[in-house]
PDB file of N, CA, C, O and CB in Angstrom:
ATOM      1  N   UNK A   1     -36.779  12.395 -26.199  1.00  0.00           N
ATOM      2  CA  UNK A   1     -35.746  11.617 -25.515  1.00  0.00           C
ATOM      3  C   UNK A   1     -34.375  12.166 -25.919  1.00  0.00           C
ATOM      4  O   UNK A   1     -34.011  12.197 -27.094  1.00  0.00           O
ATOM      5  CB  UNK A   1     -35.864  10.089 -25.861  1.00  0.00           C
ATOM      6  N   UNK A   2     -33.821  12.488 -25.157  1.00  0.00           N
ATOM      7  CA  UNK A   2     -31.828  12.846 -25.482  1.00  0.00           C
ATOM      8  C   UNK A   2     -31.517  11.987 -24.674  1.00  0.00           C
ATOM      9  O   UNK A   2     -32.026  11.316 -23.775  1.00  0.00           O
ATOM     10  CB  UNK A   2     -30.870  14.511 -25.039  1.00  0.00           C
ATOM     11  N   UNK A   3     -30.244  12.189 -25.347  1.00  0.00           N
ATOM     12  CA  UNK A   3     -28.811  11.531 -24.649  1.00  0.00           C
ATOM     13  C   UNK A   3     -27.610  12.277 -24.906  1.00  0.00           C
ATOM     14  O   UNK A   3     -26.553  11.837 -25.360  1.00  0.00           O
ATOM     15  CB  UNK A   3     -28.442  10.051 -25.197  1.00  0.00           C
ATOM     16  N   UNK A   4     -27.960  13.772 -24.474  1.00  0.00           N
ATOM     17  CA  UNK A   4     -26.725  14.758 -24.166  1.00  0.00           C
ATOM     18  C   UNK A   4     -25.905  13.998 -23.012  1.00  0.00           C
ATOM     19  O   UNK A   4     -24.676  13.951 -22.971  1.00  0.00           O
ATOM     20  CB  UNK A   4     -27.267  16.412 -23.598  1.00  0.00           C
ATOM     21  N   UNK A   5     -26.909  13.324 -21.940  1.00  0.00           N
ATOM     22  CA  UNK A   5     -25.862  12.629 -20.966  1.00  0.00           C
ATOM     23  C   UNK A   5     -24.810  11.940 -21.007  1.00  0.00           C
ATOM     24  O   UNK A   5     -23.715  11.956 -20.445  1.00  0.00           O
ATOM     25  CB  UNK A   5     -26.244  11.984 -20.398  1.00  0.00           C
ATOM     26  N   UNK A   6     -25.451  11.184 -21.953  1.00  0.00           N
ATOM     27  CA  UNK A   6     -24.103  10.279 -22.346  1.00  0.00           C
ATOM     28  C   UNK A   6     -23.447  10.480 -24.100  1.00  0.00           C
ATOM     29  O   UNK A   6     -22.740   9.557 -24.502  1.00  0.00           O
ATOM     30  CB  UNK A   6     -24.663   8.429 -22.124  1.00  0.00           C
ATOM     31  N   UNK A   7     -23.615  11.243 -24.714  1.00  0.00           N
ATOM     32  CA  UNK A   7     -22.905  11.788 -25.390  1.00  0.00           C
ATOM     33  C   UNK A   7     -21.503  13.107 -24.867  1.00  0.00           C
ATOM     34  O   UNK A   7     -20.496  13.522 -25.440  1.00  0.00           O
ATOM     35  CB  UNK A   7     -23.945  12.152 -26.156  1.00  0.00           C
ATOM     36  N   UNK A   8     -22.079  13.362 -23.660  1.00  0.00           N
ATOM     37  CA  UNK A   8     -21.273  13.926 -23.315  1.00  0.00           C
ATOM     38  C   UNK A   8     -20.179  13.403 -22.399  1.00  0.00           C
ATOM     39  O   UNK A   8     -19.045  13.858 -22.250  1.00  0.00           O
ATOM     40  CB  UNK A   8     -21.814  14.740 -23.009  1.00  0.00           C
ATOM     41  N   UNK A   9     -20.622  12.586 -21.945  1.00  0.00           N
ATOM     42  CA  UNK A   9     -19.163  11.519 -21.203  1.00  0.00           C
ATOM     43  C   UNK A   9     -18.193  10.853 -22.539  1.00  0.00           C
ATOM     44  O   UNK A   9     -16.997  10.596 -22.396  1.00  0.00           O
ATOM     45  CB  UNK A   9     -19.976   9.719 -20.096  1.00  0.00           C
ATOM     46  N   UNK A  10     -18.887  10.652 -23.728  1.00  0.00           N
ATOM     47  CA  UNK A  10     -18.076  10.004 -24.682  1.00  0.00           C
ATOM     48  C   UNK A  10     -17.449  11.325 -25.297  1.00  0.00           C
ATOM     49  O   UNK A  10     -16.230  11.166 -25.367  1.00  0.00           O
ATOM     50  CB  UNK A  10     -18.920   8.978 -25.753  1.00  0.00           C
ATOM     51  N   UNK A  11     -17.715  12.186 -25.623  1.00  0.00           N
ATOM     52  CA  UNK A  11     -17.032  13.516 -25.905  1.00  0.00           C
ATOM     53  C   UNK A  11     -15.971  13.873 -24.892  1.00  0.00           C
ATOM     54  O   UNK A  11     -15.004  14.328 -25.503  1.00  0.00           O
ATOM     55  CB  UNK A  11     -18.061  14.656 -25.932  1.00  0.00           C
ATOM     56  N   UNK A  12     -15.812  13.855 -23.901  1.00  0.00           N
ATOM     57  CA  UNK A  12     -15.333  14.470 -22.340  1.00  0.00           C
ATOM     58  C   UNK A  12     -14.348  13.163 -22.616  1.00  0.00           C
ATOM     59  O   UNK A  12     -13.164  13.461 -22.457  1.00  0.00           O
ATOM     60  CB  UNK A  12     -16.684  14.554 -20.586  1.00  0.00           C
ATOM     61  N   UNK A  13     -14.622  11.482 -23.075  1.00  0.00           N
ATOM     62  CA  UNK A  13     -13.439  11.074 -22.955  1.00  0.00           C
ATOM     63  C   UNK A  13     -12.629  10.733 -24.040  1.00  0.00           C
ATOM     64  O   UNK A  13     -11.736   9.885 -24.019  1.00  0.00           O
ATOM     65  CB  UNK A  13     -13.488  10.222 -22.258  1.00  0.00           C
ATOM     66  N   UNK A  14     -13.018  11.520 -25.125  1.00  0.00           N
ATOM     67  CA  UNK A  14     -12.262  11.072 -26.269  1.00  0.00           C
ATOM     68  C   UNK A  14     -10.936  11.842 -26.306  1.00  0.00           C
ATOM     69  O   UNK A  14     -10.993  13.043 -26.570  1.00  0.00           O
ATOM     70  CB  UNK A  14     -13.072  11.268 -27.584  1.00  0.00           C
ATOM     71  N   UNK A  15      -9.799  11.292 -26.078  1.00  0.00           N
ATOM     72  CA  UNK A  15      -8.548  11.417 -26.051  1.00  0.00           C
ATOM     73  C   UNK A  15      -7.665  11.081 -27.210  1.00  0.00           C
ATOM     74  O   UNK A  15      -8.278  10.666 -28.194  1.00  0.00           O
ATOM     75  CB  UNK A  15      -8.235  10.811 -25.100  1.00  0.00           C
ATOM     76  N   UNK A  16      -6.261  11.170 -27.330  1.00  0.00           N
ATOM     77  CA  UNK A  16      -5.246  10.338 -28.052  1.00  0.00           C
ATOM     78  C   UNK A  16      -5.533   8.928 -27.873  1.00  0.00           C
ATOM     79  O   UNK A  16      -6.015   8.516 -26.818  1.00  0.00           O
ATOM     80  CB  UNK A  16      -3.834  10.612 -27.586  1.00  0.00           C
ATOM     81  N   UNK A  17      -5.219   8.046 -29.003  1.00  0.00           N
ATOM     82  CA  UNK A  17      -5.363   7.063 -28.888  1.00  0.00           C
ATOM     83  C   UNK A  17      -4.571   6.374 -27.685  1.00  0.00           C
ATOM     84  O   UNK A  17      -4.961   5.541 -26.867  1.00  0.00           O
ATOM     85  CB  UNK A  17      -5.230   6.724 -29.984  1.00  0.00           C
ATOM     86  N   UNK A  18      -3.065   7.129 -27.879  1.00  0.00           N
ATOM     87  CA  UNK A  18      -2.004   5.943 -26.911  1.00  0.00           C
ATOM     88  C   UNK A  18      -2.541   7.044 -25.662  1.00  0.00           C
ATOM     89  O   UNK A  18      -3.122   6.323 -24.851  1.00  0.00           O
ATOM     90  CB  UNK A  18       0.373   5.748 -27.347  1.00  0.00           C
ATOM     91  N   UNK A  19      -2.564   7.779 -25.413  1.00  0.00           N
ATOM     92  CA  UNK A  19      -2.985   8.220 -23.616  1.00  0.00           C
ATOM     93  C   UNK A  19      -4.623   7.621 -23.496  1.00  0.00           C
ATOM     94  O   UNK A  19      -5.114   7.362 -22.397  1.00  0.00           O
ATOM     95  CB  UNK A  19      -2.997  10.479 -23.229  1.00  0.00           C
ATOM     96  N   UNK A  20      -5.030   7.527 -24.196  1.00  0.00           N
ATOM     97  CA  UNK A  20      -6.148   6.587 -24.067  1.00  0.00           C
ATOM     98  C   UNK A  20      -6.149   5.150 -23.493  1.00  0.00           C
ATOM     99  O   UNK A  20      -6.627   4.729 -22.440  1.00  0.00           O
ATOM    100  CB  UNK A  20      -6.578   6.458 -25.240  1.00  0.00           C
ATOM    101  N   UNK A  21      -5.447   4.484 -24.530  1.00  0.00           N
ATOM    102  CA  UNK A  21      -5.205   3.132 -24.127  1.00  0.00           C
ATOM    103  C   UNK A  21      -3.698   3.055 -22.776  1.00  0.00           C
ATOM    104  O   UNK A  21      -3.114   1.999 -22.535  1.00  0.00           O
ATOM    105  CB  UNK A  21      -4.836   2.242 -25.805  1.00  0.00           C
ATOM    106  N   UNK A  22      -3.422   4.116 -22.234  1.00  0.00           N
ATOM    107  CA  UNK A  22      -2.806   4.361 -21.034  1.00  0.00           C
ATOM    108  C   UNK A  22      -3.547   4.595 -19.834  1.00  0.00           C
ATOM    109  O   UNK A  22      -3.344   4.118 -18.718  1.00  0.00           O
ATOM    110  CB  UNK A  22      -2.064   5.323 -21.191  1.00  0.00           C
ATOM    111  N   UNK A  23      -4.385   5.350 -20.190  1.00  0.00           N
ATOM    112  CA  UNK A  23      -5.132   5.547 -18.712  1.00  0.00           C
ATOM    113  C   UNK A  23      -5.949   4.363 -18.530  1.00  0.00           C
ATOM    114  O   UNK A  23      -6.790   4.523 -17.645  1.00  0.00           O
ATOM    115  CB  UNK A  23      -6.156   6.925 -18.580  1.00  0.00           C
ATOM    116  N   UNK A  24      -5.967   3.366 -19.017  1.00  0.00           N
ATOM    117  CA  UNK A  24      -6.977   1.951 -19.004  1.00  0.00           C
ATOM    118  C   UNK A  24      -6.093   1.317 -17.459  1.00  0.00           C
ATOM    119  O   UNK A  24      -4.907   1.565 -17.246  1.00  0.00           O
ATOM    120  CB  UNK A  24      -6.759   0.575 -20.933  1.00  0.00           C
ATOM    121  N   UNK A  25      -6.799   0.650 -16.705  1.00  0.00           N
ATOM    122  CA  UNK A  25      -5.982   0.645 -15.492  1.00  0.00           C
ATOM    123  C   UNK A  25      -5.598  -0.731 -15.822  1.00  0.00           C
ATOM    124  O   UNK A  25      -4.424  -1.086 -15.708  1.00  0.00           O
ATOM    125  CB  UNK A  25      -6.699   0.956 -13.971  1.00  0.00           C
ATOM    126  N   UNK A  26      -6.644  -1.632 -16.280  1.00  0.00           N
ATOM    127  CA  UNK A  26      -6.607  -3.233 -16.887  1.00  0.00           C
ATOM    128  C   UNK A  26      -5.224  -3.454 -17.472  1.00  0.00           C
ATOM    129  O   UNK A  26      -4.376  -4.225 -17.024  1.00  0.00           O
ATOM    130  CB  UNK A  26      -7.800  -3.547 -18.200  1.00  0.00           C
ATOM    131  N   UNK A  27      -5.113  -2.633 -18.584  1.00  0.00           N
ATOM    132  CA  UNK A  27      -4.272  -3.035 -19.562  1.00  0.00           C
ATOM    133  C   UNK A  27      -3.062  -2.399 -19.060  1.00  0.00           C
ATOM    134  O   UNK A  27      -1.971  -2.911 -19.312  1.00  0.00           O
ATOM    135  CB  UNK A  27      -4.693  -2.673 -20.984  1.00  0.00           C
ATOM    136  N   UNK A  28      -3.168  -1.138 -18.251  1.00  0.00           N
ATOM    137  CA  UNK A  28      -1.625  -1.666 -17.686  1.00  0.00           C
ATOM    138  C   UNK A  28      -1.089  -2.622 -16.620  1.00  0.00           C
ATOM    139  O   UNK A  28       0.092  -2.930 -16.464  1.00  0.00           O
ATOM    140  CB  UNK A  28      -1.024  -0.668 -17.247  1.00  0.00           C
ATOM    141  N   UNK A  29      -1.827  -2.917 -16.122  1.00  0.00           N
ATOM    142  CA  UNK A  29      -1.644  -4.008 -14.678  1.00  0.00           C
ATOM    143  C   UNK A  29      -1.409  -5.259 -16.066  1.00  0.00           C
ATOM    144  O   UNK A  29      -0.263  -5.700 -16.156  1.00  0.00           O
ATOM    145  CB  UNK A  29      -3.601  -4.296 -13.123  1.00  0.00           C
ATOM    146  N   UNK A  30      -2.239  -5.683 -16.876  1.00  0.00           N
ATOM    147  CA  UNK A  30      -1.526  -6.733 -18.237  1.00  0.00           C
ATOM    148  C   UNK A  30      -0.296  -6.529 -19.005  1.00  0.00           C
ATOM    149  O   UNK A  30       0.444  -7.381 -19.496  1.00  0.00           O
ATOM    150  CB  UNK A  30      -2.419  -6.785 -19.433  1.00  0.00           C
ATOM    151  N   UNK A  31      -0.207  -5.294 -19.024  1.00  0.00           N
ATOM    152  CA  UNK A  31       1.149  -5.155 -19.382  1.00  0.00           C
ATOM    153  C   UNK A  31       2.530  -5.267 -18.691  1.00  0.00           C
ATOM    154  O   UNK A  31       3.518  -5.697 -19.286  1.00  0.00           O
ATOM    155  CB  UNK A  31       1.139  -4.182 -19.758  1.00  0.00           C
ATOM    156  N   UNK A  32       2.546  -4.826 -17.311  1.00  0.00           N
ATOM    157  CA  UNK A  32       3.536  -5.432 -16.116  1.00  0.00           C
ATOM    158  C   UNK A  32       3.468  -6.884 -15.997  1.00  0.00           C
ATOM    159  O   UNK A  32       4.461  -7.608 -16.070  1.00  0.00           O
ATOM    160  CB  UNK A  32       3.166  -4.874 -14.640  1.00  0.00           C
ATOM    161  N   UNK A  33       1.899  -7.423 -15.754  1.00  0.00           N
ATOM    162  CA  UNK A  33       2.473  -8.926 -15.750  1.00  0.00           C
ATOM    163  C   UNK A  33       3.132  -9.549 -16.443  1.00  0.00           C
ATOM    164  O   UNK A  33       4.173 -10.126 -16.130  1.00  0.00           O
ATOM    165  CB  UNK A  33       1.835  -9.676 -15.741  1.00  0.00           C
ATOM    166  N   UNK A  34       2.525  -9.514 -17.661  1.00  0.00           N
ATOM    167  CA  UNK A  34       2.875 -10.082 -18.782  1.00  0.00           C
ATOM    168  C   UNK A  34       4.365  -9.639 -19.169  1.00  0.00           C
ATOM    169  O   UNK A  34       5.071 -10.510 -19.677  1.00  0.00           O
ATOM    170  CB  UNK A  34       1.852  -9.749 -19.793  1.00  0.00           C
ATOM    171  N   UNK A  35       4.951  -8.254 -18.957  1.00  0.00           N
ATOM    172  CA  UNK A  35       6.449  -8.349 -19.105  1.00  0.00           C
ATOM    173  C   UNK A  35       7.707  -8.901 -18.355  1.00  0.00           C
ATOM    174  O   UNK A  35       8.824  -9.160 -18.802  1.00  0.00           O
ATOM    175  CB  UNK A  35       6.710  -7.341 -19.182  1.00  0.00           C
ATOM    176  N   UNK A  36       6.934  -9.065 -16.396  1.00  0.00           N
ATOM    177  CA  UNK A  36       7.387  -9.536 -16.161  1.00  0.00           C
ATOM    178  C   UNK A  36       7.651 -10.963 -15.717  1.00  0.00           C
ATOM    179  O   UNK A  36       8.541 -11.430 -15.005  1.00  0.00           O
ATOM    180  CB  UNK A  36       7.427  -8.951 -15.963  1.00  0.00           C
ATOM    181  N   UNK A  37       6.626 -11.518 -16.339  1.00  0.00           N
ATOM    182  CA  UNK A  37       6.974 -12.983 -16.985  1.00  0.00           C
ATOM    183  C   UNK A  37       7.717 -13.060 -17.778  1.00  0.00           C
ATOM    184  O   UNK A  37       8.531 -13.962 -17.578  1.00  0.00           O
ATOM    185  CB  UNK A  37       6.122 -13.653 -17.542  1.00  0.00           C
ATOM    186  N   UNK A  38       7.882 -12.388 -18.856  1.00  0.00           N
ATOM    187  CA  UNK A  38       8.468 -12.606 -20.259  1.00  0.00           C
ATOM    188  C   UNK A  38       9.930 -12.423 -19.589  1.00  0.00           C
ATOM    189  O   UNK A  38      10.794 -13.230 -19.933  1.00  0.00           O
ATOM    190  CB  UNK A  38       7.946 -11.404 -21.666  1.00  0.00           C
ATOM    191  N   UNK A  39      10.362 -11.110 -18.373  1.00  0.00           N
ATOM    192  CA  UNK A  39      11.584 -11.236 -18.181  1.00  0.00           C
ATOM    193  C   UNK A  39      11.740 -12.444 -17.226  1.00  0.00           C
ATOM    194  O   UNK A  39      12.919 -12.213 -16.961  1.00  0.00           O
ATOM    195  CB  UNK A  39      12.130  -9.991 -17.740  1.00  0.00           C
ATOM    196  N   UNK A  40      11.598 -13.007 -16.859  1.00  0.00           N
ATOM    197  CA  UNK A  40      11.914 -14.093 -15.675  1.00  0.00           C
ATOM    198  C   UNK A  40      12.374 -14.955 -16.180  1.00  0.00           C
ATOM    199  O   UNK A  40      13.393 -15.606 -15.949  1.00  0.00           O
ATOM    200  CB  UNK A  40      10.932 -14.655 -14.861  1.00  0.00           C
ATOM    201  N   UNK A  41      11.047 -15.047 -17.489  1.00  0.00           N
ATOM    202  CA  UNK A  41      11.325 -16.371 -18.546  1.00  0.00           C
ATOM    203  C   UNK A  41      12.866 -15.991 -19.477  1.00  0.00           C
ATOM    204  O   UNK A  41      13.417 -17.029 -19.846  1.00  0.00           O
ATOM    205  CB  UNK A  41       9.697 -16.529 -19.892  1.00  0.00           C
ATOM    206  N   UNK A  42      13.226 -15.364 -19.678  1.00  0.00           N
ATOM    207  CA  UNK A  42      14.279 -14.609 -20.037  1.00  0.00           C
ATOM    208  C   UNK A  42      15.253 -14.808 -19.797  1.00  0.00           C
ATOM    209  O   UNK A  42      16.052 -15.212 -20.641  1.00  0.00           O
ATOM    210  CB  UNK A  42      14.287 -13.721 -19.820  1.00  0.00           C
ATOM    211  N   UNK A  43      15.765 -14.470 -17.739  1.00  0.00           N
ATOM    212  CA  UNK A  43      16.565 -14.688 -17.133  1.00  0.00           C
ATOM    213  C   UNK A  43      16.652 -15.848 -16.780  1.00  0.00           C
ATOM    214  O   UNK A  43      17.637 -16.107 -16.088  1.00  0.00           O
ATOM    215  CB  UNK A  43      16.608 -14.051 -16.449  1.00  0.00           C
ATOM    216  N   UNK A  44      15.780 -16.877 -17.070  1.00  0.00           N
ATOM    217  CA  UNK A  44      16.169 -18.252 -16.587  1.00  0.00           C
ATOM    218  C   UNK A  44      16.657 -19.037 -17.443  1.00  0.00           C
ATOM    219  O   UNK A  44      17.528 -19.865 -17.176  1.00  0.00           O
ATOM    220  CB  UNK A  44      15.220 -18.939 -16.062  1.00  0.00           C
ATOM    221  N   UNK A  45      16.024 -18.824 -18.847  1.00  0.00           N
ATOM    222  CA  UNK A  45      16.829 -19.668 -20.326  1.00  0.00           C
ATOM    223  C   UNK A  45      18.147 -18.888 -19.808  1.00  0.00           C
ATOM    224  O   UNK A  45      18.815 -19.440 -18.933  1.00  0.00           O
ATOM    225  CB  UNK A  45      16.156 -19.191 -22.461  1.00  0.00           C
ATOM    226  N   UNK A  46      18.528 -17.698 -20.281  1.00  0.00           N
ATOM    227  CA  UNK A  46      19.547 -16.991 -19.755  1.00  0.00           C
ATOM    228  C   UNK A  46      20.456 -18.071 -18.897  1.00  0.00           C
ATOM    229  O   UNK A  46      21.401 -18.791 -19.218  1.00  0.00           O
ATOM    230  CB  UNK A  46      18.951 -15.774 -18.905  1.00  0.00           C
ATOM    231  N   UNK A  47      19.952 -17.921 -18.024  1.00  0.00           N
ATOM    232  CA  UNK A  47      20.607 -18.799 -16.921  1.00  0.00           C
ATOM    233  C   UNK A  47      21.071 -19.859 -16.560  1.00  0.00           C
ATOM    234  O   UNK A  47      21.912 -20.051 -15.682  1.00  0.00           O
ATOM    235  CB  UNK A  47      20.232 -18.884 -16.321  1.00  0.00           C
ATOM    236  N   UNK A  48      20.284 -20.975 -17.549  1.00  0.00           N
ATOM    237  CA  UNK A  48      20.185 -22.188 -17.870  1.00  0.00           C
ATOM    238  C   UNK A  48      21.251 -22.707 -19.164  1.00  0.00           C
ATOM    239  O   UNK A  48      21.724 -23.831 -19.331  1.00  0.00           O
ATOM    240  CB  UNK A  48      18.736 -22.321 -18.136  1.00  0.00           C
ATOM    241  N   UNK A  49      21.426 -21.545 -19.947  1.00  0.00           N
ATOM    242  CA  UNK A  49      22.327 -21.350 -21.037  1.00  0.00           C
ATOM    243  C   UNK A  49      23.866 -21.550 -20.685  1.00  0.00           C
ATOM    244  O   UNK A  49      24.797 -22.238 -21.102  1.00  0.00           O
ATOM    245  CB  UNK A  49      22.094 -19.968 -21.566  1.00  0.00           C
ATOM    246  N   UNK A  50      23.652 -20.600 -19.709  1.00  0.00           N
ATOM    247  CA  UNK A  50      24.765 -19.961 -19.317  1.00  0.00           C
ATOM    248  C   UNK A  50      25.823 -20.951 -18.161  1.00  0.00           C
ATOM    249  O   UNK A  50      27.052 -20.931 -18.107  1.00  0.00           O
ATOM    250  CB  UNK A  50      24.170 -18.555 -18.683  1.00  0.00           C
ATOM    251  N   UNK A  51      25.041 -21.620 -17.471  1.00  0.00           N
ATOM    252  CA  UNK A  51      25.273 -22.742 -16.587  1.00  0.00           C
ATOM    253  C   UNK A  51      25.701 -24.341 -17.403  1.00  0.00           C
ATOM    254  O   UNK A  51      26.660 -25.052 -17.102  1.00  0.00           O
ATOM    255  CB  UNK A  51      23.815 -22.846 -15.708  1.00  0.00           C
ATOM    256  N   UNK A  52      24.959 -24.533 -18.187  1.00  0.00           N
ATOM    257  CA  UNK A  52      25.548 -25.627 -19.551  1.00  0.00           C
ATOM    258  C   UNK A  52      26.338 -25.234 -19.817  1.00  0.00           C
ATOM    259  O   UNK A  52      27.286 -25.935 -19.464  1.00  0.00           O
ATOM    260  CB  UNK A  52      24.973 -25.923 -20.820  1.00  0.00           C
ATOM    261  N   UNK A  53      26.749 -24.023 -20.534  1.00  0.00           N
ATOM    262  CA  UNK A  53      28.321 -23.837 -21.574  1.00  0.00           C
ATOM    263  C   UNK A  53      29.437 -23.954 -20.283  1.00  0.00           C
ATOM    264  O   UNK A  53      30.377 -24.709 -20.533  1.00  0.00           O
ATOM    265  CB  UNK A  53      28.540 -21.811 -22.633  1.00  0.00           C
ATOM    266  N   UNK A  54      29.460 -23.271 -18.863  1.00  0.00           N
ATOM    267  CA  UNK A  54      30.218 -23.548 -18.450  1.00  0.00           C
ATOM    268  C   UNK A  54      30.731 -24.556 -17.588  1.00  0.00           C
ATOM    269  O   UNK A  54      31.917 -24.542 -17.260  1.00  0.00           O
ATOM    270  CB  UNK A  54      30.267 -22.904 -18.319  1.00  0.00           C
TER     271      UNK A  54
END
């Protein structure tokens, strides 16, 4: 029994860690959402701040 088959897809994809965890399609589509929540949430305290003081 081998498993050149699939030793060789895990060889073929062992990369850098960070271009690794870049080409993940998941985790960048999580990373846009998630930042651009964080900015919205951002611009609206922002905004909300900014509208009180004056």
């Amino acid at each position: 029994m081998s498993f050149n088959c699939h030793c060789a897809g895990v060889k073929k994809r062992q990369t850098g860690k960070a271009e690794g965890i870049m080409n993940d399609p998941m985790f960048v589509e999580t990373l846009i959402i998630s930042s651009s929540f964080f900015i919205i949430a951002i611009i609206l305290i922002a905004s909300v701040l900014l509208l009180e003081n004056g």
